[in-house]
C-alpha positions in Angstrom: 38.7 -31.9 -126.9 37.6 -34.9 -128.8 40.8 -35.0 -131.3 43.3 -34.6 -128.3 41.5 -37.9 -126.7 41.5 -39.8 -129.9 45.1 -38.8 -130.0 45.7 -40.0 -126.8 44.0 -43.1 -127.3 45.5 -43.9 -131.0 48.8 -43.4 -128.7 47.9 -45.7 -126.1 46.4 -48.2 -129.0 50.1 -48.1 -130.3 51.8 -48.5 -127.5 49.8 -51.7 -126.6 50.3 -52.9 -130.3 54.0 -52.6 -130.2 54.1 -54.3 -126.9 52.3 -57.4 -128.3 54.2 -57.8 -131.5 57.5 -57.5 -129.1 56.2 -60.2 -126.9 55.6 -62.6 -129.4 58.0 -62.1 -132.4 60.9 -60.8 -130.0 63.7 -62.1 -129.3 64.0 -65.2 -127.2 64.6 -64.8 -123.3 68.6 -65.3 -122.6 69.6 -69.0 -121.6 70.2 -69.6 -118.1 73.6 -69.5 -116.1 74.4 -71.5 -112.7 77.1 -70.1 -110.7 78.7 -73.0 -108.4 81.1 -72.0 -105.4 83.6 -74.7 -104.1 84.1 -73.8 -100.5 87.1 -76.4 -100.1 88.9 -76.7 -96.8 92.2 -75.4 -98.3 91.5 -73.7 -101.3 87.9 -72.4 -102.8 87.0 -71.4 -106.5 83.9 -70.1 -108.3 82.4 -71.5 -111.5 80.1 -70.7 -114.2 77.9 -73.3 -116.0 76.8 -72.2 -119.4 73.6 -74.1 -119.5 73.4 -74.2 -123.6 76.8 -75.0 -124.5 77.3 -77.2 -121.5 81.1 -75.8 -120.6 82.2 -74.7 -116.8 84.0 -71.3 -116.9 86.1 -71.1 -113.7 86.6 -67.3 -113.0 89.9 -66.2 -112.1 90.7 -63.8 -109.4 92.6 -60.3 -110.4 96.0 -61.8 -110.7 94.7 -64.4 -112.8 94.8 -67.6 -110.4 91.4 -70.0 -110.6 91.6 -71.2 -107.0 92.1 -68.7 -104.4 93.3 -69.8 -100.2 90.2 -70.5 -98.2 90.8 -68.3 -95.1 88.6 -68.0 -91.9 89.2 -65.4 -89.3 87.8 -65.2 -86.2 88.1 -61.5 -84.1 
């Protein structure tokens, strides 16, 4: 009984260990990305700003065009 427990907590010890040393000699968190939507009257398009590099990455839709028709419908 007493060698299972000190198993168990050597285990639990380890665990706890390999969490700390994660934390603080991990890797960094990733940077953070801001995604803009332009909602204009005729045509609309979505953006990505890549916060450490500082470049705009307009993502094109799935035949490849960056601005798409801005179309309301109402039923």
């Amino acid at each position: 009984m007493s060698g299972s427990i000190s198993l168990i907590g050597g285990a639990i010890f380890a665990v706890l260990l390999a969490g700390y040393f994660a934390q603080r000699y991990g890797l960094p968190p990733p940077p953070p990305k801001v995604a803009g939507i332009d909602l204009g009257t005729t045509f609309s398009s979505i953006g990505i700003y890549q916060a450490v590099t500082g470049n705009t990455d307009i993502i094109p839709d799935s035949l490849g065009k960056k601005s798409v028709p801005s179309v309301v419908a109402f039923l």
